[in-house]
N, C-alpha and C positions, 0 to 999 in steps of 0.2 A: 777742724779739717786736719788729714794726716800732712804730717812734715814733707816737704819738696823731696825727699831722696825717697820715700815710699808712697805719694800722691795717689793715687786710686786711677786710672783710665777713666772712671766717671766723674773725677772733676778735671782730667786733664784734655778731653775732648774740648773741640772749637764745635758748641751746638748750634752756634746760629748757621754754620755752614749746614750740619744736620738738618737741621730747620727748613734750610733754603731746599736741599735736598729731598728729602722728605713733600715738602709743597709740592714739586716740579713733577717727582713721579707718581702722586696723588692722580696732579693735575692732568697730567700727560694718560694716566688709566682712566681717567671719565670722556677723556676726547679722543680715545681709542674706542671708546663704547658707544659715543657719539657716531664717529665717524665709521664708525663698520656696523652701526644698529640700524636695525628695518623694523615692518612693524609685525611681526610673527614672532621677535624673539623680545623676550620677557625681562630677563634674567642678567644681568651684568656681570654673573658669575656662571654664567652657560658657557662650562669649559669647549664647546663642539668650537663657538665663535670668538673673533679676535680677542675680545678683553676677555674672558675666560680666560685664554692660555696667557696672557698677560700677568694677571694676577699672581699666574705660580711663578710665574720668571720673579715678579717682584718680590713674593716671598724669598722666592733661591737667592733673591740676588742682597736679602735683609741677610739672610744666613753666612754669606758670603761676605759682607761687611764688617760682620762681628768677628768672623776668623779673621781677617785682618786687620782687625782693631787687636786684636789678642796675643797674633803673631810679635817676637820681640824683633822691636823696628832696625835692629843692627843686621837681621836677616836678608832687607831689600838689598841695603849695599854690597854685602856677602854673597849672596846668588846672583846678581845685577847680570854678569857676563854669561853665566849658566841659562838664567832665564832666556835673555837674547839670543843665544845660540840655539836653544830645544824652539823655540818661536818661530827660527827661520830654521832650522829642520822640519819644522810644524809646515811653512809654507810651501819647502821645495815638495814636501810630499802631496801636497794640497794640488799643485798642477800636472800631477798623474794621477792619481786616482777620483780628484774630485768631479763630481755630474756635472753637465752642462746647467748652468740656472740662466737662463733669459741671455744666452751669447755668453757669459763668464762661469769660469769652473776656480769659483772661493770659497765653496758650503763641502763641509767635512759631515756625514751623516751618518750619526750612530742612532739606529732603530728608528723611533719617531723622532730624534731630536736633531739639529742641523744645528751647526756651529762655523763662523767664519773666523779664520786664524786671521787674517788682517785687522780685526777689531784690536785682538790682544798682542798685536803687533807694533802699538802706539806706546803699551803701556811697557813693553817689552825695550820699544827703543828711545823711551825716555830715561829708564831707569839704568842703559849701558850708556847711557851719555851722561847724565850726573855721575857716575863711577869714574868714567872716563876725565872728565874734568874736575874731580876733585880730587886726582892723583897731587900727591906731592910738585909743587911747584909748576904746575902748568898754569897758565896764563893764556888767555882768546888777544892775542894781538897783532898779528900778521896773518898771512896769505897761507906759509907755513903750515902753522897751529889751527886753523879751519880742517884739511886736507884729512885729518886721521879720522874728525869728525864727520864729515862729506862723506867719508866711505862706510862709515857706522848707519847712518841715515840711506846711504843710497842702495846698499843690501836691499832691507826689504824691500822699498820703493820698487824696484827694478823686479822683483820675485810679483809681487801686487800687479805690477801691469802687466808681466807674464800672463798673469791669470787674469785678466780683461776686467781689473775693477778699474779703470784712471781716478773714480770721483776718490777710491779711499785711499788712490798711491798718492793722488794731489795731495790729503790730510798731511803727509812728512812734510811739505813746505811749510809747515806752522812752525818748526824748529828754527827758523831762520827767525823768529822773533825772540825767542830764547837766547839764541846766539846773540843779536845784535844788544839786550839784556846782560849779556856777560861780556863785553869788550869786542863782539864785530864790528870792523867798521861799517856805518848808514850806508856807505858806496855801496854795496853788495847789496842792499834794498831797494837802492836806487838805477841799480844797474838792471835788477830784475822788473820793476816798473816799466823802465825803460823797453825791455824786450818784448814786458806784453803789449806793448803802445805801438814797439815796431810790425809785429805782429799782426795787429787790429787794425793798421791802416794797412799793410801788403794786402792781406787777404781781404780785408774788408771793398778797398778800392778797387781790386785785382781786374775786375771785369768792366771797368769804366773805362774806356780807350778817351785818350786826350782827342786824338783828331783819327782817322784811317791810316795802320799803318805806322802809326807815331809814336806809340808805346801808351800803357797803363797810367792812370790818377796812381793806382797804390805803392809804384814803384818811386814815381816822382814825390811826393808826400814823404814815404819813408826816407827819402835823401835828404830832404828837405828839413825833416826834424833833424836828422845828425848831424845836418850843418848848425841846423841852431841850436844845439847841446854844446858843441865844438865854441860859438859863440858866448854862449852864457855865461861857460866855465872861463873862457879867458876874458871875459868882461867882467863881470861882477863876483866872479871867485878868487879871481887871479889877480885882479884889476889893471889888467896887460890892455888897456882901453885901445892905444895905437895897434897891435897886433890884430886885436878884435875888429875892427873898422875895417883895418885892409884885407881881412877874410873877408865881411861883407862887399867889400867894393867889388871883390876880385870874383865871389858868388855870381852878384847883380852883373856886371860884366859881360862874363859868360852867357848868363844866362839870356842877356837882350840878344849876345850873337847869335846867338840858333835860334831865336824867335824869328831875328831877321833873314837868316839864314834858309830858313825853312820857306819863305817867300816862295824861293827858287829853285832849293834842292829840299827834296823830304830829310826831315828830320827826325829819329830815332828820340824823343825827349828821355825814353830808358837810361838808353847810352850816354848822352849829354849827364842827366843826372848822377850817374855811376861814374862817369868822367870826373863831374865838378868835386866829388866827395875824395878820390883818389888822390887829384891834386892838392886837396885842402890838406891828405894826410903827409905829404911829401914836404906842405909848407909848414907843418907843424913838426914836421922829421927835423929842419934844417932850424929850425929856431930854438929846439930843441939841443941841438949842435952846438950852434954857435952861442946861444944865449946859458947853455950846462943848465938848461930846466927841464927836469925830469919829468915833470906832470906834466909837458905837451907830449912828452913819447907816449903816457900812458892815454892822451883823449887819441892819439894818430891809434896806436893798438885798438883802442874801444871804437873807434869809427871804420876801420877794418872790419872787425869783429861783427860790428851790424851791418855791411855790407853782405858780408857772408851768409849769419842769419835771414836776411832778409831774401837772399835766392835759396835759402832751403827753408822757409815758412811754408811754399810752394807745395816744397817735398812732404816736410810734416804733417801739413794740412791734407793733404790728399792721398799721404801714402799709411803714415803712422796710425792718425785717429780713423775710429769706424765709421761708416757710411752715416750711420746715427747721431755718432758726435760732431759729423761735420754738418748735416742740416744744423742741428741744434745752433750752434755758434752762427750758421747764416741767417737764423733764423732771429739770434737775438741780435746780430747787425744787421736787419735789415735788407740781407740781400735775398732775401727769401720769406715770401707769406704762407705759413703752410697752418692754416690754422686747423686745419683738418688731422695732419699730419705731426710731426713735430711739436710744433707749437700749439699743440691742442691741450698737453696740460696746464703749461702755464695761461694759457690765456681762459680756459677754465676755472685757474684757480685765482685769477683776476678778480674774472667774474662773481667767484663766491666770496673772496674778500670784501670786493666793492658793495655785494648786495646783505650784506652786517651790517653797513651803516655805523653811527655812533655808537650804539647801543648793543648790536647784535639781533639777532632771530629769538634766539633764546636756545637753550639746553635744548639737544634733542630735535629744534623744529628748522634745523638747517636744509633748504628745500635741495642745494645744488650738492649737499652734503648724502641725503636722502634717497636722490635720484642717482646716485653712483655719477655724477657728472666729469668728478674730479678721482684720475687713476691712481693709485698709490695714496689715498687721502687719508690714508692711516700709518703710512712710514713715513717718505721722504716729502711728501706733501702734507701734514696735518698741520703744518701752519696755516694752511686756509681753511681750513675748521674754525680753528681757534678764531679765526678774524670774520667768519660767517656767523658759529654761534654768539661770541663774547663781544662782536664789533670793535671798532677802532682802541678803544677805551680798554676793553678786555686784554687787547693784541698788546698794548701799549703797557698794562699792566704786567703781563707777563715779560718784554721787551727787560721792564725795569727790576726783573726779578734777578733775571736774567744777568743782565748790567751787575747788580749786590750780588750773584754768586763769584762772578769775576773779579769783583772787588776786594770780592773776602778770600779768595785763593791768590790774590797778587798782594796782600796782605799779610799771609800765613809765609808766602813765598819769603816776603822780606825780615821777615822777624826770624828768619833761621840764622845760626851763630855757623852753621856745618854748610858746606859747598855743595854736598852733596844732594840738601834737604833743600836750598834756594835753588838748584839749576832745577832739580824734579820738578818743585814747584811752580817755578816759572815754563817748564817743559807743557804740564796740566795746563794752565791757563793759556799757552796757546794754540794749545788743541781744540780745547773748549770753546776759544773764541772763532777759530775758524770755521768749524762744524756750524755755529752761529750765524755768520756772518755768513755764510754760503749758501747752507740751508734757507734763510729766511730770502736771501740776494733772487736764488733762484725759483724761489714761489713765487716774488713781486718780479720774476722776469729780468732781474737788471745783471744778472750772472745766467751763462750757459747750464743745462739742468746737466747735472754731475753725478745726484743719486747719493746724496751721504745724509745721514739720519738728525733729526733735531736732538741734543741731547737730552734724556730721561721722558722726552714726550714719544716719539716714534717706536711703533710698536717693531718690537724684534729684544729678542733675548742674547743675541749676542752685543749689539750695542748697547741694548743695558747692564749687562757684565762689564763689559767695556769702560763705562763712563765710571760704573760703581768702583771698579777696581783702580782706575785712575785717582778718585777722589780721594777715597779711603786708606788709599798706602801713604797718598798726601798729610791725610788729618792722625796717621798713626803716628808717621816723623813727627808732625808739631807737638802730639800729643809727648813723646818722647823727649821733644826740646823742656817741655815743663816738667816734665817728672823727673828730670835729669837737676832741675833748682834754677831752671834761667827762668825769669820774673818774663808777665806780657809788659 
């Protein structure tokens, strides 16, 4: 083997990553064939239909691979900011000139080919965020040092839902796992939990009236959890046990008043509830004061702050998101049955999950696959293929492939010596898990349908550029950390 300072690219490649890669877009090309094959077409490589033009993507995107295995890997960091910037000139031009595609104008079309710049927008702002943080002496440890970051991130984000994708502007939230990876505090994971919780119960309860006239379940609920956040933290975080008690008492209190209250005079349980939260923040003002502990001013701030949130859920929900995205999310709480409508492709692609069984249909004899039952069952749905023809067993297998690819990029991620090559890496992996975990959440129904593609299975050539390019600039740094004499 040649010496560590001239090592060859072919023994400094990670192939089991290869490997894993290689299986998934195999795999993802026979369940494109699958799921878009009828019985008139013959051919798997009948460029007219879906896996036809598949195939060339996956060629272009082998070729495409190799250039950037080839490329010398001091280049990413080098261009990093350049890239970023031509990406989101790429997008401001994108929301003038680009066609309406199904309500969003994301698809840039040159002759036959269509290309979405939000794809390459992931790999673009990954790559000015590892730059960004692996300046001299910078450090992820305050409220501060997020701030340059957030604007790095929220650029495109903000361009993205200009142009009406939400599912791929939602993808940028995957950087917040990166972040809390490199020194963010969990608070800010926990705080965004928190909002979709606030969230889910405003809107979700929104239309359940307590009594006539009396105010909503979903207002009262959302108080009610910020009083017991407000609780938790000074009980079992703080361990201020006396403080925490006498918020409950002072809660329950109140709250028997206007039950009783209400006997006589109608009561607003809105108002009440909006009341009880205001005073709690007053009482955690003053203890705050007198006791000089700064963590109750910050629960009084964050109980505010979901106050606020919580009368513009309202707003968001009904003004921000499209007609479309707002069944969707009623549909997946419940407040809404629209199986015809809405909810007709996940509960389609239920169906064709559930009738796989252990085992599967088999290659090809997917009935609900067949019959066009399930819309989209070759992009953002072909995870119920997989689970109609390959069954439980099949779905599970790929799940675990899945799993080892992510393994082996949080793996590659950590064995970097360069800031650079660990923020990227860990940037990939949680892009990759998202797309994952969203994709699959919203086939099995248990996420609102968003529309973002499985990685290396759904058919589209801009997401398989996409994921290739993410990989591959990945496994070129690692390859560099070895050729460079660092030992695995």
């Amino acid at each position: 083997m040649p010496t560590s300072r001239n090592i060859s690219i072919k023994y400094a490649l990670d192939w089991k990553t290869v490997f894993i890669y290689l299986f998934l877009v195999a795999f993802g090309w026979l369940n494109i064939y699958g799921a878009s094959y009828d019985f008139d077409q013959a051919s798997i490589f009948d460029f007219s239909q879906r896996a036809g033009k598949q195939f060339v993507w996956i060629l272009t995107a082998f070729g495409l691979a190799g250039v950037l295995l080839l490329l010398d890997s001091r280049l990413y960091s080098y261009f990093a900011y350049l890239i970023y910037i031509f990406v989101i000139f790429l997008l401001i031009v994108t929301i003038f000139i680009a066609t309406d595609v199904k309500g969003s104008r994301s698809w840039l079309v040159f002759g036959p080919v269509s290309f979405q710049p939000a794809e390459l927008a992931k790999t673009a702002t990954a790559l000015a965020l590892a730059k960004f943080m692996s300046a001299y002496n910078y450090t992820l440890k305050g409220w501060k040092d997020l701030i340059p970051l957030a604007v790095i991130v929220f650029i495109p984000f903000a361009l993205i839902i200009l142009q009406k994708e939400t599912g791929s502007a939602l993808v940028f939230l995957a950087f917040l796992l990166m972040f809390y990876r490199e020194g963010m505090s969990g608070l800010v994971l926990l705080l965004g939990v928190f909002a979709v919780a606030l969230f889910v119960i405003a809107i979700g309860f929104s239309e359940i009236p307590i009594q006539t006239d009396s105010g909503t379940l979903g207002m009262v609920l959302a108080m009610l959890l910020v009083i017991l956040v407000q609780f938790v933290f000074a009980f079992f975080y703080k361990r201020n046990r006396k403080e925490a008690l006498l918020l409950l008492a002072g809660v329950a209190g109140m709250s028997i008043i206007a039950v009783v209250l209400n006997i006589w005079l109608p009561v607003n349980y809105d108002y009440v509830a909006i009341f009880i939260v205001l005073l709690s923040c007053v009482y955690w003002f003053i203890i705050s004061r007198f006791k000089r502990m700064k963590q109750y001013l910050f629960i009084a701030w964050i109980s505010l702050g979901a106050m606020l949130f919580c009368f513009s859920a309202d707003y968001l929900f009904y003004q921000v998101l499209e007609p479309h995205q707002q069944i969707r999310i009623k549909v997946l709480l419940n407040m809404e049955e629209d199986l015809r409508g809405a909810g007709y492709n996940v509960n389609q692609s239920k169906i064709a999950i559930g009738s796989g069984g252990m085992f599967g249909k088999g290659y090809l004899n997917g009935t609900q696959t067949k019959l066009k039952y399930v819309p989209e069952q070759d992009t953002d749905f072909i995870f119920c293929t997989v689970g109609e023809e390959w069954g439980f067993l099949g779905s599970s297998v790929l799940l675990f492939i899945y799993l080892w690819l992510l393994l082996r990029i949080i793996r590659i991620a950590e064995r970097q010596n360069e800031v650079f090559n660990r923020v990227y890496g860990y940037s990939v992996a949680s892009i990759f898990f998202f797309h994952l975990t969203i994709n699959v959440g919203m086939v099995l129904g248990l996420v609102p349908v968003i529309g973002i593609p499985l990685p290396f299975l759904s058919y589209g050539g801009s997401s398989l550029w996409s994921f290739t390019v993410l990989l591959f600039i990945l496994l070129r740094l690692d390859a560099a950390r070895l050729q460079r004499g660092v030992q695995r």
